[in-house]
C-alpha positions in Angstrom: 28.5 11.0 -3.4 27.2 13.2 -0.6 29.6 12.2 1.9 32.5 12.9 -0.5 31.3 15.9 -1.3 30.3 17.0 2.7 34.6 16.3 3.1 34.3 15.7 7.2 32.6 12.1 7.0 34.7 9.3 7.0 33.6 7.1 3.8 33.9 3.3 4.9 32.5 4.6 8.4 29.7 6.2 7.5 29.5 3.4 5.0 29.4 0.1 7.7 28.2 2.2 10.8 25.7 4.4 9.7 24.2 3.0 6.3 24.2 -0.3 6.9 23.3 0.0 10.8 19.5 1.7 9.4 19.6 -0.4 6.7 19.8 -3.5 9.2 17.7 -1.9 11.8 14.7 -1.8 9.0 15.4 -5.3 8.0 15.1 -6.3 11.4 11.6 -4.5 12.6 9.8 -5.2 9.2 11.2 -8.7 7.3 8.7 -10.6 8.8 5.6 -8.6 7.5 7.2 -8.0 3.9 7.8 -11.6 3.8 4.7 -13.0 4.9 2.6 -10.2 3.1 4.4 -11.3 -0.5 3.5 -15.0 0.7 -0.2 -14.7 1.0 -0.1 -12.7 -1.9 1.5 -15.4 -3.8 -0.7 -17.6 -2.1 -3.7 -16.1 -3.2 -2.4 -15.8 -7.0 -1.9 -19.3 -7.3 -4.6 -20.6 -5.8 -6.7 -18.6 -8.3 -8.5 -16.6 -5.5 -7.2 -13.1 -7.1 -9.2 -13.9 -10.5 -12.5 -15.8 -8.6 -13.0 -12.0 -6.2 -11.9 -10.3 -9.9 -14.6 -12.3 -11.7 -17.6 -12.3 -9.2 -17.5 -8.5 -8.6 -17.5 -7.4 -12.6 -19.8 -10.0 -12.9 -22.2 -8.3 -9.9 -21.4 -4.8 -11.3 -21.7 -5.8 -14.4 -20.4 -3.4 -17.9 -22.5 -0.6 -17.2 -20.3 0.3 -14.2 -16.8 -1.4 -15.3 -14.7 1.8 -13.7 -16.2 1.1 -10.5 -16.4 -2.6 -10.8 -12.0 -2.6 -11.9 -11.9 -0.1 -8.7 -13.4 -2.4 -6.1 -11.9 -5.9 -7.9 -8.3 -3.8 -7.0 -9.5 -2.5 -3.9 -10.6 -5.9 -2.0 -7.8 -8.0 -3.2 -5.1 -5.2 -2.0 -7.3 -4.6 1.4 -6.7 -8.4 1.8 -3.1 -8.2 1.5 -2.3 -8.9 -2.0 0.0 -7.1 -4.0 -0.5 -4.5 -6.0 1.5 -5.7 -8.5 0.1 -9.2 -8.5 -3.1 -7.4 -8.4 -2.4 -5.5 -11.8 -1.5 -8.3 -13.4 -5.1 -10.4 -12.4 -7.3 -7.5 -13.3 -5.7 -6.2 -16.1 -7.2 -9.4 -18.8 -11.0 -8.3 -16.9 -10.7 -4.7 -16.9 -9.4 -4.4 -21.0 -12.3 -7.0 -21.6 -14.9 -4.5 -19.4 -14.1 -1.4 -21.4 -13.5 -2.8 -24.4 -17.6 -4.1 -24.1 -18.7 -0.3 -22.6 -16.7 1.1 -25.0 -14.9 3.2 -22.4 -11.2 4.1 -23.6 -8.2 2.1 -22.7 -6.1 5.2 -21.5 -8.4 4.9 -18.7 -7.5 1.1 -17.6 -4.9 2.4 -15.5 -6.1 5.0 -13.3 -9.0 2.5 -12.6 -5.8 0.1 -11.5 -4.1 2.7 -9.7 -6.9 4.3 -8.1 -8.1 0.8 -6.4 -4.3 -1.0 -6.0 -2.6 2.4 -4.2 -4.7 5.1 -2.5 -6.8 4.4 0.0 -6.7 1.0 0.8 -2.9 1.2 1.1 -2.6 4.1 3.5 -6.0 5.1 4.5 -8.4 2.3 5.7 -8.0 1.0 8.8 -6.7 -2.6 9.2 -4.9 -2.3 5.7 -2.2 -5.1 6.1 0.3 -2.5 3.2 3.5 -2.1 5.1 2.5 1.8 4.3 0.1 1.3 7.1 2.5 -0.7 9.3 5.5 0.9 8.8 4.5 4.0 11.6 3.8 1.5 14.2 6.8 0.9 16.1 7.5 4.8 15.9 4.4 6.0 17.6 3.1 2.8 19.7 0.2 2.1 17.1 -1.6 -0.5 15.6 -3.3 -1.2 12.0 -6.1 0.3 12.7 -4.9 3.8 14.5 -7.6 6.5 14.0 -10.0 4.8 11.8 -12.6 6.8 11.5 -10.0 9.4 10.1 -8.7 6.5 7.7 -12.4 6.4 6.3 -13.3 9.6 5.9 -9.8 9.8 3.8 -10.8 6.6 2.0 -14.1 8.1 1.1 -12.9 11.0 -0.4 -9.9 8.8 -2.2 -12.8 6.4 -3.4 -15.8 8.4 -4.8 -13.6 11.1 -5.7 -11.4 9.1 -8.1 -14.3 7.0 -9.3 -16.0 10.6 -10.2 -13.1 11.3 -11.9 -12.4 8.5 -14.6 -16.3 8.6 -15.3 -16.1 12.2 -16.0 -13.1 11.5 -18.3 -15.2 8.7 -19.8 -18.2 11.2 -20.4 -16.3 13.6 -22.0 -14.5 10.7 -24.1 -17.8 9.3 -25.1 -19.3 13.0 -25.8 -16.2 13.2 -28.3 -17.2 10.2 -29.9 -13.9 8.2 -28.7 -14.7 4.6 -27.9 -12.3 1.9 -26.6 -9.7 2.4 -29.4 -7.3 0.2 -31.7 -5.0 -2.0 -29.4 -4.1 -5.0 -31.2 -2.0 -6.2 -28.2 -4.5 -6.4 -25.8 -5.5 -10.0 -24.4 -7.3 -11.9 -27.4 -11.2 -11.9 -26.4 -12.4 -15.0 -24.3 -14.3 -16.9 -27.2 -16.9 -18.1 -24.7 -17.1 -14.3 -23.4 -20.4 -14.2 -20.7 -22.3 -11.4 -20.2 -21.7 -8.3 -18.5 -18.3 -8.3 -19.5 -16.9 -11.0 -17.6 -14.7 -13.0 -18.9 -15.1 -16.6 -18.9 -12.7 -19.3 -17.3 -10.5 -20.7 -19.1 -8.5 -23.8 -18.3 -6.4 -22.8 -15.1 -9.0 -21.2 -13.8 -11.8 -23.9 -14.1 -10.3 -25.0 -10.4 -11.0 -22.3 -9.0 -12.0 -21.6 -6.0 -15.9 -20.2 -5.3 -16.1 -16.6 -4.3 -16.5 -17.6 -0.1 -13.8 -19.4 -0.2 -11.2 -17.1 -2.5 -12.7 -14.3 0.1 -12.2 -16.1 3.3 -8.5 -15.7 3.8 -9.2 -11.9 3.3 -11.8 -11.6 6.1 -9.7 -13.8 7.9 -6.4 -11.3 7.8 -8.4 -8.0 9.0 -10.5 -10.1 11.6 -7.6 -11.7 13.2 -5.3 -8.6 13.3 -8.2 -7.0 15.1 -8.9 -9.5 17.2 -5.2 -10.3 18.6 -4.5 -6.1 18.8 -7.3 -5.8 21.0 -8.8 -8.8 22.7 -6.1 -11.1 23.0 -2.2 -9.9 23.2 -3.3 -7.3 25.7 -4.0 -10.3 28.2 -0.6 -11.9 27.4 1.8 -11.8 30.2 4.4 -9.6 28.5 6.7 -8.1 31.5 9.6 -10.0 30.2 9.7 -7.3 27.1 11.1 -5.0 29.8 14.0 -6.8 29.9 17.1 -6.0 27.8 17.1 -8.9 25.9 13.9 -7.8 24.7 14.6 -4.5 23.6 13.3 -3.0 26.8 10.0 -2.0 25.2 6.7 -2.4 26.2 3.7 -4.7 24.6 1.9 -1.6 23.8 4.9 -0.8 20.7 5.1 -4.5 19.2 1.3 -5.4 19.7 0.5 -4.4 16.2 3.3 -6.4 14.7 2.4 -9.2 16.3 -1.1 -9.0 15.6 -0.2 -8.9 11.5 2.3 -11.7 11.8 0.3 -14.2 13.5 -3.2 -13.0 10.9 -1.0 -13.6 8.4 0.5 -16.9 8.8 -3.3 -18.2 10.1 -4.7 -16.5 6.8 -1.5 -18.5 4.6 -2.6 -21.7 6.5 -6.0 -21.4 5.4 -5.5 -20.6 1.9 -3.6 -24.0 1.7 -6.3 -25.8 3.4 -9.2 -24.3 2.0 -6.9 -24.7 -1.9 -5.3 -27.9 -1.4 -6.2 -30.0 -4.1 -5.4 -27.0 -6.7 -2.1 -26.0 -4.2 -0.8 -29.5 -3.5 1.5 -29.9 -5.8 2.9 -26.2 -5.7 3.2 -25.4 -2.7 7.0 -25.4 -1.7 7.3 -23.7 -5.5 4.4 -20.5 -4.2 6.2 -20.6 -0.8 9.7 -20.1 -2.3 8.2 -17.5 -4.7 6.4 -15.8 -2.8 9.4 -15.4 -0.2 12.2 -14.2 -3.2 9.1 -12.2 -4.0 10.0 -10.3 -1.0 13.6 -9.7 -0.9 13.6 -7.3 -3.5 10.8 -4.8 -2.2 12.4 -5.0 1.8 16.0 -4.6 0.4 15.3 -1.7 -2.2 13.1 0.1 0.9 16.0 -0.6 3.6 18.9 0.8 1.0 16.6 3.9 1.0 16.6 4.2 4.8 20.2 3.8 5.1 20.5 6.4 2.3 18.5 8.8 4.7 20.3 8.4 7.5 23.4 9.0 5.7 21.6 12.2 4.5 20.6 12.8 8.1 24.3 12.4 9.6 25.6 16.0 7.5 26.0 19.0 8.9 23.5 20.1 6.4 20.2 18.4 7.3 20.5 20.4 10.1 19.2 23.1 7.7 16.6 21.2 6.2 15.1 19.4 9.5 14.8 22.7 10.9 12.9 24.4 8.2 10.7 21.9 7.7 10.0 21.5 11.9 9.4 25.6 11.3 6.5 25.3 8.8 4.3 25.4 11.3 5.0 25.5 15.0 1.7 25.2 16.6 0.5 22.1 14.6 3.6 19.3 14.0 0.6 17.4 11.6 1.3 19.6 9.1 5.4 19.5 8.9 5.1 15.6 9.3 2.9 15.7 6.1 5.0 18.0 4.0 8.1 15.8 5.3 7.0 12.5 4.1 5.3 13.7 1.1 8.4 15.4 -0.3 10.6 12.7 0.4 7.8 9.9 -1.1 8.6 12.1 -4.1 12.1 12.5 -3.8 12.7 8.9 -3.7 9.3 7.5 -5.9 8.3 5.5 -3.0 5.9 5.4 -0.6 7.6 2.5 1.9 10.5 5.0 1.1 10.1 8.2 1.9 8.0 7.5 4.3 10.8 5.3 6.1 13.2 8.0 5.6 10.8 10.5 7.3 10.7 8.4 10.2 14.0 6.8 10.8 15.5 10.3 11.1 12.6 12.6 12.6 10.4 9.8 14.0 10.9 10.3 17.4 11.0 14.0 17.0 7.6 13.8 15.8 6.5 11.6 19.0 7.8 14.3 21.3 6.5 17.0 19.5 3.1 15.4 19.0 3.1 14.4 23.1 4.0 17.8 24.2 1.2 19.1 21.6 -1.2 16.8 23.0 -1.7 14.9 19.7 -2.9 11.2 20.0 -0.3 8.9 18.4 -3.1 7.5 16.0 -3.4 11.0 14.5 0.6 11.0 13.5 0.3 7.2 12.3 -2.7 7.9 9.7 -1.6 11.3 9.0 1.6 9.4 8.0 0.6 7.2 6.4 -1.5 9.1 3.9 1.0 11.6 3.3 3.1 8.6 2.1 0.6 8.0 -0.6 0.5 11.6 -2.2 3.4 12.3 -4.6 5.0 8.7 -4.3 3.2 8.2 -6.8 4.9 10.9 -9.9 5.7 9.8 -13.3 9.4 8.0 -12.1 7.8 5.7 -9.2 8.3 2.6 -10.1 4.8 0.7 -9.5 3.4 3.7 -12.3 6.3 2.7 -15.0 4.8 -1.0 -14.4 1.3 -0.7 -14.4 1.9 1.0 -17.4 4.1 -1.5 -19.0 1.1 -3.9 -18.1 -1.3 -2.0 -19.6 0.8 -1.4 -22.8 0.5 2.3 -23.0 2.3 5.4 -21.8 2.9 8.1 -19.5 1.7 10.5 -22.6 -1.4 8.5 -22.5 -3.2 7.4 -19.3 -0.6 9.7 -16.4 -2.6 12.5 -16.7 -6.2 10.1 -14.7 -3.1 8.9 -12.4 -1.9 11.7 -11.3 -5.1 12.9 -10.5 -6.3 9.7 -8.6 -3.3 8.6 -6.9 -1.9 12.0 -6.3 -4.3 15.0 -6.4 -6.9 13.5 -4.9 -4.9 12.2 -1.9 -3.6 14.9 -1.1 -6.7 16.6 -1.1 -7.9 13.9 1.4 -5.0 14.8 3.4 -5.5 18.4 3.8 -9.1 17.7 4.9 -7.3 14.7 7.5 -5.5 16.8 9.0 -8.0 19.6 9.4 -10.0 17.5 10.7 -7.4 15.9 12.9 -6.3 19.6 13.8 -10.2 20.5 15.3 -11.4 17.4 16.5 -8.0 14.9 17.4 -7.8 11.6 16.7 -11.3 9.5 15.9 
């Protein structure tokens, strides 16, 4: 519609040569990681690792901190590389179980959900295998873990200021006298319920693994990626990548992506091997569902892209680039934040926006960040952050299904997501890039 309506683009042209060249281009840099990150996900689901890290942190925290305890359960398994909406759906059963027990109200299930599945460890902790985090790193020569102690300053603030939040709300719900509440489709209560909350296992989940080895794989993702980015690709002989063939690039722009590739194909492995007798007769069936798994996410993220650089191609983005490269002159941090938050709105997607931001100002904001002096780890994790702000409004679509999950409504439980997935980020993003702004990258 808006190159019918701009009149001076050719349709099927800007159709083949310009949609489907940045749609292809996206596909082509990122298939791998969306691919293998749905597999280990998938991997972990089935082999019943998800529920074993769900289980053994409520059952550490126990009920008398079940916000913080649903926080954390989220926040490991998503840190590890599972995803969020494989994530919802494991937690869900403990956290309506948890509450119910404290008598803390459902409406509150899922900011608890959102706060640990997408906020900071999707786009603020260092090493975060979410393709939010990964997504930056061929545009500014960066790895996973670019300007971490930025990333955990921002996490901190994402962390113990959204926990502060739902257990204010539950304060103020228990000084009203509101308990759980009436949900008579809720999960039926475990009859052999332990204490603390937990739930107990039930028949699928008797084969379990034990919590070393369900948390294994997870150590083993973050350790490896850290260990290939900067102890051992940086000794490969990589001169060939100079070459045409090979994009002309250097090692320094495709070190991150190769560091995540190989973590997560090792980490796959050993979730097999460390699962086999519960994964052996299911794994060409997790394999095969965890790679469909990905075709729909990378697909729906690429059409955006192409989308934006068919936006980008009129005469009137001009307009639009240029205001927004005008917010503020002296300090690009703060356009590139406004940029990618606005179009993360716009589009209700993190992966999104973000993607857009980048495929069509990317490079502007390398040359503008170089000639400012700015180290390219400050415009990664300022990047990423601002990708998790107001992604995250009532029409994104991970909100609409953790809320279908959780059986309630936007009426109900948006206001404690707003405020945890949006507000609060944000708030960790102005103080990012103050911080950023005084001190550079760190």
């Amino acid at each position: 519609m808006a190159v019918l309506f701009a009149g001076d683009l050719p349709l099927l042209a800007t159709y083949t040569q310009v949609f489907m060249s940045a749609a292809g281009r996206f596909v082509t840099t990122y298939f791998p990681l969306f691919l293998l990150g749905a597999l280990f996900g998938k991997l972990m689901d089935d082999s019943g690792s998800a529920r074993t890290i769900a289980h053994w942190i409520v059952e550490k925290l126990g009920a008398e901190r079940s916000i913080l305890a649903v926080v954390l359960a989220c926040g490991i398994l998503t840190y590890g590389g599972v995803s969020l909406f494989v994530v919802a759906f494991a937690v869900y059963p403990i956290a309506v179980a948890l509450f119910r027990e404290a008598q803390i109200p459902k409406r509150l299930v899922p900011g608890a959900i959102a706060l640990g599945s997408f906020t900071f460890t999707m786009t603020a902790l260092p090493g975060t295998p979410a393709i939010q985090n990964l997504i930056p790193m061929p545009y500014f020569g960066t790895d996973a873990f670019a300007a971490p102690g930025l990333g955990m300053v921002a996490a901190a603030i994402m962390l113990v200021g959204g926990t502060a939040w739902l257990s204010w709300r539950h304060h103020r719900a228990h000084a009203a006298g509101e308990g759980y509440g009436n949900h008579p489709d809720d999960p039926r209560p475990e009859p052999r319920a332990r204490s603390a909350g937990a739930m107990a296992l039930d028949r699928d989940e008797v084969a379990a693994p034990g919590i070393l080895v369900a948390v294994l794989p997870i150590v083993m993702v973050i350790a490896l990626n850290y260990t290939f980015t900067n102890f051992l690709i940086p000794t490969w002989d990589t001169g060939y990548l100079a070459e045409p063939e090979y994009g002309a690039t250097t090692v320094a722009k495709v070190q991150g992506t190769w560091a995540i590739i190989i973590a997560l194909i090792v980490s796959s492995v050993a979730v097999v091997a460390l699962n086999w007798r519960v994964l052996r007769d299911r794994v060409a069936t997790s394999i095969n569902e965890g790679s469909l798994g990905s075709l729909l996410p990378i697909f729906n993220t690429a059409s955006e892209v192409g989308y934006g650089a068919v936006i980008a191609s009129l005469a009137a983005f001009t307009i639009l680039r240029d205001f927004v490269l005008n917010l503020s002159p002296d300090n690009p941090l703060i356009s590139l934040a406004v940029a990618v938050n606005v179009l993360a709105g716009v589009t209700g997607s993190a992966s999104g926006g973000m993607s857009i931001a980048l495929e069509t100002l990317g490079s502007t904001y390398a040359q503008l960040g170089e000639a400012a002096g700015i180290n390219p780890e400050l415009l990664h994790r300022i990047t990423s952050i601002s990708s998790g702000g107001f992604d995250a409004l009532p029409h994104n679509g991970a909100v609409i299904t953790l809320l279908a999950i959780c059986k309630l409504t936007h009426r109900q439980s948006y206001v404690d997501i707003m405020m945890v997935a949006v507000v609060i980020p944000v708030t960790s993003l102005i103080v990012i890039i103050a911080l950023g702004t005084m001190f550079g990258s760190f």
